[in-house]
C-alpha positions as CSV (number, residue, x, y, z in Angstrom):
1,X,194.4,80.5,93.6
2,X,194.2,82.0,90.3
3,X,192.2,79.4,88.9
4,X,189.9,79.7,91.5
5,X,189.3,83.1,91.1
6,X,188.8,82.8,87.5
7,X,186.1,80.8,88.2
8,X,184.4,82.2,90.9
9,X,184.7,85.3,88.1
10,X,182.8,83.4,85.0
11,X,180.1,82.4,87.5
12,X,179.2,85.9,89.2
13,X,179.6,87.0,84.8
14,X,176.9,84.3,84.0
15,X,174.7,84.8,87.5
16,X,174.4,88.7,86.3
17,X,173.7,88.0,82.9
18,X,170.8,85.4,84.3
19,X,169.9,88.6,86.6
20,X,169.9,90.9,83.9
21,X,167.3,88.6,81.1
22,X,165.2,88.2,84.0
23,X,164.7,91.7,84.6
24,X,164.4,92.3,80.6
25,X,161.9,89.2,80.5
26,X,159.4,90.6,83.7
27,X,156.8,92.4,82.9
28,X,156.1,96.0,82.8
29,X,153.2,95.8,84.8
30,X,152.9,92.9,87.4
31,X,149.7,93.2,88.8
32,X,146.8,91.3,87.3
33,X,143.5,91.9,88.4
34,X,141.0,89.3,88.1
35,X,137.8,89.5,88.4
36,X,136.2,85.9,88.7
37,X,133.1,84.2,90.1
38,X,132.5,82.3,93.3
39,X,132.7,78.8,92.2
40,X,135.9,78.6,91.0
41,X,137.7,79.9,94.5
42,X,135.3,78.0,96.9
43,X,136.6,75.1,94.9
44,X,139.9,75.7,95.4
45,X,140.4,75.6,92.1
46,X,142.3,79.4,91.2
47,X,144.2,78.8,94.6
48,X,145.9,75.7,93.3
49,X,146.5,77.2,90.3
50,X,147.6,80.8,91.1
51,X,151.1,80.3,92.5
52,X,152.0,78.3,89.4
53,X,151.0,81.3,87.6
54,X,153.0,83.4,89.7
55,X,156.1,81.6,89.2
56,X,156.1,80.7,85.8
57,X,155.1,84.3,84.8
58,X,156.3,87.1,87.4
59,X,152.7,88.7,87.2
60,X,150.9,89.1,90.3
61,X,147.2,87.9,90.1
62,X,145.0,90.1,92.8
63,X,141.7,87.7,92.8
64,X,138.0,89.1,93.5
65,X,135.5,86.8,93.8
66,X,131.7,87.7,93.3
67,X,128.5,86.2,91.2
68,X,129.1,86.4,87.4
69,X,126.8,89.6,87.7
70,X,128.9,91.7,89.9
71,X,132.5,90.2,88.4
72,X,131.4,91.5,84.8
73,X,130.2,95.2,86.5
74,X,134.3,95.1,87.7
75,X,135.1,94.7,84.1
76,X,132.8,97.6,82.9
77,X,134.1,100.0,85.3
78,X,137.8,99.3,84.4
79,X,138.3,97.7,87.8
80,X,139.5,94.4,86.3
81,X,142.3,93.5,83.3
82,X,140.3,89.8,82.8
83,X,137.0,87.9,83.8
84,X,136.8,84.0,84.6
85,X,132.9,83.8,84.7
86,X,130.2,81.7,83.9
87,X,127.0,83.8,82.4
88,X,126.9,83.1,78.8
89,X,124.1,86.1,77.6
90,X,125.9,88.8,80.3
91,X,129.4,87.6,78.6
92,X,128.1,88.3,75.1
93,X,126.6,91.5,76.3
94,X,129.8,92.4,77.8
95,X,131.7,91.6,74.7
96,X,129.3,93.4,72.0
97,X,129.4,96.1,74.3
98,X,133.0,97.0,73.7
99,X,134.2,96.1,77.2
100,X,135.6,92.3,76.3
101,X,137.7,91.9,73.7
102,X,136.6,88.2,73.2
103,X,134.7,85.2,75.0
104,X,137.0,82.6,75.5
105,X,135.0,79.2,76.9
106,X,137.6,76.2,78.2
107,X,136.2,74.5,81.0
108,X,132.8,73.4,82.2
109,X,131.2,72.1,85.1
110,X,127.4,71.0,85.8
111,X,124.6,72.8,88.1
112,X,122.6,70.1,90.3
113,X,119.6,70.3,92.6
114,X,120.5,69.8,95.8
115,X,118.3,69.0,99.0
116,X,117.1,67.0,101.9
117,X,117.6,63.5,101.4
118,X,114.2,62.8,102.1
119,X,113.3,64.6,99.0
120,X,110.0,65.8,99.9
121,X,109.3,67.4,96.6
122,X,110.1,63.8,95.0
123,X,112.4,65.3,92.3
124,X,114.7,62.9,92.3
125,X,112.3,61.0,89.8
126,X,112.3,64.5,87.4
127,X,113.3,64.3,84.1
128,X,115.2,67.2,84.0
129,X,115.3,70.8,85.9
130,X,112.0,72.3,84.5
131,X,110.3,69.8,85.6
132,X,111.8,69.6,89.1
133,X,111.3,73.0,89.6
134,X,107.5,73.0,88.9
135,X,107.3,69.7,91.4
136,X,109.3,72.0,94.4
137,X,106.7,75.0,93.6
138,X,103.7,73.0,93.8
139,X,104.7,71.8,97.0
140,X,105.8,74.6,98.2
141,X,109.1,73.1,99.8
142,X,111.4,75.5,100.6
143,X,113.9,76.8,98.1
144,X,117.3,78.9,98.5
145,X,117.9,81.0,95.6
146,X,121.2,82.6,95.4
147,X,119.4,85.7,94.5
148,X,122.8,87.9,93.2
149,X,122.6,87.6,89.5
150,X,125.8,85.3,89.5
151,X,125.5,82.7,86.5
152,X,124.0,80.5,88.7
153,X,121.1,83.0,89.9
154,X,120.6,83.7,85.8
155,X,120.8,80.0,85.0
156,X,118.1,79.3,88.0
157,X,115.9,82.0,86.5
158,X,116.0,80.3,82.9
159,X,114.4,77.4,84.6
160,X,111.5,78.9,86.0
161,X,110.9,80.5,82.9
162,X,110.8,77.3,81.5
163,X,108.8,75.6,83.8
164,X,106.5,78.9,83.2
165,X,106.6,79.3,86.9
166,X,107.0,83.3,88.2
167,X,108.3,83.2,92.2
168,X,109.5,86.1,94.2
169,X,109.1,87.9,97.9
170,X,105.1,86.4,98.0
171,X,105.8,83.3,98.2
172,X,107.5,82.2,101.8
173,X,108.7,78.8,100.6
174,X,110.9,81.2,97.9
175,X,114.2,82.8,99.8
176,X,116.6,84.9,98.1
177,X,119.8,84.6,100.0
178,X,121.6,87.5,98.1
179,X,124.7,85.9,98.7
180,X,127.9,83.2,97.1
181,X,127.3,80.1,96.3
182,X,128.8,78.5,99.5
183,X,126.9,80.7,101.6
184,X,123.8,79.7,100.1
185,X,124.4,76.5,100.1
186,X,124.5,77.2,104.2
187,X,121.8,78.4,104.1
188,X,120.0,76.0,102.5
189,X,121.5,72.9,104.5
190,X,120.5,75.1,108.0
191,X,117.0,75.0,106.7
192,X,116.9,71.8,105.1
193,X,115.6,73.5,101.6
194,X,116.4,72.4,97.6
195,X,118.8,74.9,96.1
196,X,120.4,74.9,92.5
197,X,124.2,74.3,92.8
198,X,127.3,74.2,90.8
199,X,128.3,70.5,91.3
200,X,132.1,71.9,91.9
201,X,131.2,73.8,94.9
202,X,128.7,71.3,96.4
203,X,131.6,68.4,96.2
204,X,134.0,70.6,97.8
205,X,131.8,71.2,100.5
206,X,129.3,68.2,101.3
207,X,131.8,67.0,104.0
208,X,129.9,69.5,106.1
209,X,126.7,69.4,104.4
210,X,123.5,67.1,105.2
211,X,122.0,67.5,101.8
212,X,122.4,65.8,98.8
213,X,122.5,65.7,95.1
214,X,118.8,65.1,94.1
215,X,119.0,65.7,90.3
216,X,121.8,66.3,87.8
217,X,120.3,65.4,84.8
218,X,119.2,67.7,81.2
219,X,120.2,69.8,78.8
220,X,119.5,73.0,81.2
221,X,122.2,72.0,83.1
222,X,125.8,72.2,81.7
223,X,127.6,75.3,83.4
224,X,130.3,76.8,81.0
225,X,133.3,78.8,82.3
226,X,134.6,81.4,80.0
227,X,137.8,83.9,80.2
228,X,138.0,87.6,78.8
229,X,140.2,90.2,78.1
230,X,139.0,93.6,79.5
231,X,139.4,96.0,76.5
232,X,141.6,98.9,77.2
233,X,139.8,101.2,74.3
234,X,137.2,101.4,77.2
235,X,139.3,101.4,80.2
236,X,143.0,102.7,79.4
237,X,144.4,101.3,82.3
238,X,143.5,98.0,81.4
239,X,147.2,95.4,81.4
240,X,146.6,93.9,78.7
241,X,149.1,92.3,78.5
242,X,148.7,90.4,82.1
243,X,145.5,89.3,80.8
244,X,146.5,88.1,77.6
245,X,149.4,86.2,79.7
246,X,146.5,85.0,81.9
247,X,144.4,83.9,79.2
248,X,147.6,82.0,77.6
249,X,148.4,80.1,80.8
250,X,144.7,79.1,81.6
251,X,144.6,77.9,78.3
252,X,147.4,76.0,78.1
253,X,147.9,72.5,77.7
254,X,149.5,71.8,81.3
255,X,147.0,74.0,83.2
256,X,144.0,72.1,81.1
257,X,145.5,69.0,82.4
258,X,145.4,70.6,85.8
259,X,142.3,71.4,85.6
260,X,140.9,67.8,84.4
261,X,142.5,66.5,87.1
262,X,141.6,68.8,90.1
263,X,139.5,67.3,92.7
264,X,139.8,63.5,91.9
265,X,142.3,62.8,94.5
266,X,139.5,64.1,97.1
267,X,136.3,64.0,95.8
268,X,137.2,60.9,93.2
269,X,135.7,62.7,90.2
270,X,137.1,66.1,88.9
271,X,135.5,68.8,89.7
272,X,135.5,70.9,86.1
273,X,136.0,69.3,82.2
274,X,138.0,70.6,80.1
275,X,136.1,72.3,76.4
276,X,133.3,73.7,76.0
């Protein structure tokens, strides 16, 4: 009887002192705020990966989604700790600015021109997105811009300017859907019009879609994701320390794994590269 009670002693001993270097190991503040773009949760992507977070850290991780536009404004107003976005020049404004305490690139992706697979522009035969655009404007095809100054909206605006091609509420084949990238792409299925899409999103949703992908070809179209630490000189209540432990597990070698490996059991390609 003794023995036993010894030893139901040395275990409650070792199950508090396991109690107590948890509670000296969780952090101060648990609540991460990330602010983050569209793509990456319509994927499913930060889903998969947030309850991994969760457990391995003790943080919390409260996720808004929004364009790259709007998830940045989050960070300037000191309404996010960290930023998973894709906008490189808004990233380096944000950064020179004081609000970011670095730009951080690991993962990429690539934007493709979606549409009816009749293809009535005939871009499929385009040599890159330039010249695909110009060939949708001439004929006047209908086109679905997301129209929120996410990355994508910035990276589709970089192409017209390329193509040396100025659209906006004139011209009725031009519609600014002011909205995410899957509702867009909606959008742009219900009315059987060309769209410019993060490859990601459009896999994870063509199930249910009666476009396809018409060009994914050029330089003008690698999409690069990038993490940053909101800088609490600007914002005091910044955690820094939950982003920093954000940043650390995003960048790690298991979750980079992760990530090259999302997606292929579905889709049979991943659906983000690891780099930059």
């Amino acid at each position: 009887m003794k023995r036993i009670l010894c030893i139901a002693l040395v275990l409650t001993m070792f199950l508090m002192l396991g109690a107590t270097n948890a509670l000296a190991e969780a952090p101060e503040n648990k609540v991460i705020r990330c602010s983050t773009t569209t793509s990456v949760n319509d994927t499913g992507l930060l889903p998969f990966l947030q309850p991994d977070f969760e457990a391995l850290t003790g943080y919390e991780l409260i996720v808004v989604s929004n364009g790259s536009g709007a998830a940045i404004k989050l960070g300037e107003s000191g309404d996010a700790d960290v930023l998973l976005v894709h906008s490189k020049a808004a990233e380096e404004d944000f950064v020179a600015n004081g609000y970011g305490v670095a730009r951080i690139s690991f993962m990429y992706n690539f934007f493709v021109i979606v549409g009816p697979q009749s293809d009535p522009a005939g871009i499929a035969e385009c040599e890159n997105a330039t010249e695909a655009f110009a060939a949708i404007a001439d004929s006047k095809c209908l086109f679905v811009s997301r129209g929120d100054e996410s990355g994508t909206h910035t990276a589709e605006k970089k192409i017209w300017a390329a193509a040396e091609i100025e659209v906006g509420e004139a011209d009725e084949w031009y519609i600014s859907a002011g909205a995410g990238m899957g509702a867009s792409l909606n959008q742009a299925n219900e009315r059987e019009a060309y769209i410019l899409c993060d490859k990601a999103t459009f896999l994870s949703m063509q199930d249910n879609l009666e476009l396809g992908i018409l060009l994914e070809k050029g330089d003008d179209m690698k999409n690069i994701y990038s993490l940053i630490a909101c800088n609490p000189d600007k914002n005091p209540e910044v955690n820094s320390e939950g982003a920093q432990a954000f940043i650390d597990y995003m960048t790690s070698q298991d979750t980079l794994e992760k990530i090259a490996n999302f997606g292929k059991d579905t889709y049979g390609q991943t659906l983000f590269y690891v780099g930059n």
